[in-house]
N, C-alpha and C positions, 0 to 999 in steps of 0.2 A: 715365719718358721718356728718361731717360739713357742708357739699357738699349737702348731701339730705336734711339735716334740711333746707337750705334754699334754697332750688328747694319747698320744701315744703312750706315753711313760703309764697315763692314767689306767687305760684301756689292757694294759700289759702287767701293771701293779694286777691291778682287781679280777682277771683269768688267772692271775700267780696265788690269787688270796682265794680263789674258788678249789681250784684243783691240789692246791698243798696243803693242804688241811683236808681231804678228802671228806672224812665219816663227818662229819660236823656239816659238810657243804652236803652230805648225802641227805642225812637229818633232816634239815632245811629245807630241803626242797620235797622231802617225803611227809613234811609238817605243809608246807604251805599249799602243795598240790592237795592236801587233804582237805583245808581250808577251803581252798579258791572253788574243789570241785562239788564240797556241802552246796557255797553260797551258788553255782552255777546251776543245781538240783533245785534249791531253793525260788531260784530266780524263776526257772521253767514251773514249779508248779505255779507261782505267782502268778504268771503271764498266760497259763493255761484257766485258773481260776477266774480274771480277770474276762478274759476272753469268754466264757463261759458265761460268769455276768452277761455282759455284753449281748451274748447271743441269745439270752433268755428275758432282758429287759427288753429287747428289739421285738420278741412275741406276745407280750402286754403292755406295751407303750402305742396304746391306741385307747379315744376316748370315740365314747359315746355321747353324741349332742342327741336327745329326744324334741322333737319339735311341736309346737302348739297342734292340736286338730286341727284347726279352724284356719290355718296358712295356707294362703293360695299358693297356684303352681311358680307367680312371679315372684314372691316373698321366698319361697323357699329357695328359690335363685339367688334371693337377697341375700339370703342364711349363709347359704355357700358359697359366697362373693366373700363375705365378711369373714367366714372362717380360714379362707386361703388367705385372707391379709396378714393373719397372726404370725406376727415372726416366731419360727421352728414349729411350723406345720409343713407337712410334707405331702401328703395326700390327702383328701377328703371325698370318703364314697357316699351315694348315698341309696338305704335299704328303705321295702318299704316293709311298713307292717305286716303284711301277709308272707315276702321274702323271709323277714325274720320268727313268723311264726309257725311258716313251711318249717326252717333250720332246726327249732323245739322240737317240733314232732319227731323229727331226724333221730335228736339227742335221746329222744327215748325208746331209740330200737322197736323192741317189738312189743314195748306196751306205747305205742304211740298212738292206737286205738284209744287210749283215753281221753285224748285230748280232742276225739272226736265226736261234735256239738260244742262245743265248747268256746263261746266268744271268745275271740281274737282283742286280750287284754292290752298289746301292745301299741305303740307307736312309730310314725315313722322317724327314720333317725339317721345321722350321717354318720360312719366310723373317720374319725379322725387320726391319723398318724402322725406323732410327732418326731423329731428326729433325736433330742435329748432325754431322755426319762428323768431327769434328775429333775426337770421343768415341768414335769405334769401337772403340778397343783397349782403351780401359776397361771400356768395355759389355758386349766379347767376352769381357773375363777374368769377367767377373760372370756371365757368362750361362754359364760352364764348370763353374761352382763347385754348378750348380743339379744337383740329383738325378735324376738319365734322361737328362743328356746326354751322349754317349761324345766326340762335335766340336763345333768349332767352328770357321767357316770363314770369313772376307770377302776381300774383293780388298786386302788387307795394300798389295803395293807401287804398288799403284795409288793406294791414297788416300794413302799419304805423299807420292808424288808431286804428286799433285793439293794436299795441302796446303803443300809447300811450295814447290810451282810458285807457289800463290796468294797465300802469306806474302811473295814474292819480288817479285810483281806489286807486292801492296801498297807495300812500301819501296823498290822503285826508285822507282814514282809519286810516292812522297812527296817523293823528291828531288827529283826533275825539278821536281813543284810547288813546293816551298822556293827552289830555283836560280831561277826565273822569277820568284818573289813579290822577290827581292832583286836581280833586275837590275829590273826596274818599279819598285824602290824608289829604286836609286840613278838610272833615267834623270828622276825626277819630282826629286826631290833635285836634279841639276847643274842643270836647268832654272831653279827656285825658285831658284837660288845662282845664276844669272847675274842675275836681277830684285833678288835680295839686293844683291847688290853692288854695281850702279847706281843704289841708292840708301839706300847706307849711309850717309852723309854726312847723310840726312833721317832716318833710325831713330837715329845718333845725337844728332840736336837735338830730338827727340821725349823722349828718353829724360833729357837732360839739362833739358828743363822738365815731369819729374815724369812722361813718358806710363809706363803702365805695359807691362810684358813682355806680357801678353795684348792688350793693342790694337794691338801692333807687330806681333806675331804673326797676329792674326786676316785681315787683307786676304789676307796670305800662303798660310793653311789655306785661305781662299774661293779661290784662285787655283787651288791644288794639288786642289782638291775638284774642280773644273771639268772640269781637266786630265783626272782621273780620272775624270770622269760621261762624258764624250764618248769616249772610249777604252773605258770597259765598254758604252755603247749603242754604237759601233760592234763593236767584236768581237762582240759577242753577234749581233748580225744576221750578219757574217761564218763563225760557230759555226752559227748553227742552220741558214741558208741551206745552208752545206756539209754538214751530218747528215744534213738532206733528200736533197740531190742522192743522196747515199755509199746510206742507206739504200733510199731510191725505186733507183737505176739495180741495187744487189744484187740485189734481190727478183726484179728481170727478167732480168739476165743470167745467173744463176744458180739459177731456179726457186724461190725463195723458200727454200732450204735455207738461206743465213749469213743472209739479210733479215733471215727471220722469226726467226733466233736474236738478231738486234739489238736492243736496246731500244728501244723507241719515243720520237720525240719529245717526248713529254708525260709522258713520264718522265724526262728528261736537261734540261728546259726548265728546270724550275723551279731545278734546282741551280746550272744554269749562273746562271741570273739572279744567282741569289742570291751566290753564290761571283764571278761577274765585278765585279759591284757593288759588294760590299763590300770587294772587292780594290783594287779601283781606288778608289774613299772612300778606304780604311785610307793605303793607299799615299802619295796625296794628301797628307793631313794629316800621318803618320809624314814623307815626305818633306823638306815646307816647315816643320814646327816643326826637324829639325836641320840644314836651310839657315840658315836663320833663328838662329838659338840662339847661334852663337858672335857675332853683331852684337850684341846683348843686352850684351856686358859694358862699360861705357861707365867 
């Protein structure tokens, strides 16, 4: 019973320390929803940029094995035995020289008449798909070493780019996210330290007949919890409201081309939920236990 009475006392302090103090709890949460719904814009281009990667390294993450002339039809079986063994190959087609010299003439529309007489310079060759791009250059030397193949060939500066265009994406984000989780940390912090303060003089006559550090503490965490519940239900409707509009008015103005490369909302939904939410909790509670803390030593 002890237990609930001050889950209760707690729970009933830190609603009394939200709504009596009004403008300051208004503040607060019109600082931290501003916060929480940056890092929530933030997160979504992240995860859109990301995915972008993603969907554009999957379109040159294929190599080209060239094979010797002189390779019977059971050796080139061979070839292709050996390249499906490589762990993170995925598929292996294979074209032949004239297939891929037919595709050239393709590429030059309508001067493709030039390339008519013209010995057929190529070879034949397997396209490789891998399933990691990050693995290309590994893959390619393994896949040089195999017996009948003369080349070896992929979009080299393309996917270093694309990797550490992406590596890049990654750790700014992280900043930007980091920077944001610690001004939300310190606006929920001052907040909790002006209600500290006004009523130190009671935490220390608490303390000095025996109360202990977590019952001083706890009204506190319900206060900062609060704080932080109404600030991630707002942003979040501010996030997803605006994903809709950005995603719905792209689709239209620009024929579905960047739309439909956007991720869907029911794919960004859940994260945000989950990443605003716990942001704003964490925040909370991190906040008002080191407002709180230095009143503690009596």
């Amino acid at each position: 019973m002890k237990i609930i009475s001050k889950i209760t006392y707690s729970l009933k302090q830190g609603l009394k320390g939200v709504f009596s103090n009004k403008t300051m709890s208004l503040i607060s949460v019109v600082s931290v929803t501003s916060v929480l719904a940056i890092l929530g814009i933030v997160l979504c281009i992240v995860l859109n940029i990301n995915s972008f990667m993603e969907q554009t390294q999957n379109e040159v993450n294929e190599i080209r094995v060239a094979l010797d002339p002189k390779l019977s039809e059971d050796n080139t079986l061979k070839v292709k035995a050996e390249l499906e063994k490589i762990n993170g190959v995925e598929s292996v087609k294979y074209q032949t020289k004239d297939e891929a010299f037919d595709d050239m003439k393709e590429s030059f529309g309508d001067d493709k008449e030039l390339l008519e007489g013209v010995k057929n310079p190529l070879d034949d060759y397997f396209i490789v798909t891998i399933a990691d791009s990050q693995e290309i250059e590994t893959l390619a030397k393994d896949m040089e070493k195999i017996k009948g193949v003369i080349e070896v060939q992929y979009y080299k500066e393309i996917m270093e780019n694309f990797i550490t265009a992406s590596n890049t994406v990654k750790q700014f984000g992280g900043i930007v996210i980091g920077f944001l989780l610690i001004v939300c940390l310190v606006l929920i912090s001052n907040t909790i330290k002006a209600r500290v303060y006004s009523k130190k003089e009671e935490i220390q006559v608490i303390k000095y007949i025996g109360g202990s550090n977590r019952f001083v503490i706890a009204p506190f965490i319900v206060e900062g919890c609060i704080i932080g519940l109404f600030g991630s239900l707002i942003s979040l409707g501010i996030c997803t409201g605006m994903y809709k509009y950005v995603v719905e008015n792209m689709q239209i103005s620009l024929n579905s081309i960047v739309g439909d490369m956007m991720l869907p909302l029911s794919s960004v939904s859940y994260l945000l939920v989950l990443v605003l939410f716990v942001t704003g909790i964490m925040v909370g509670i991190l906040g008002s236990g080191l407002s709180v803390k230095k009143y503690l030593k009596v």
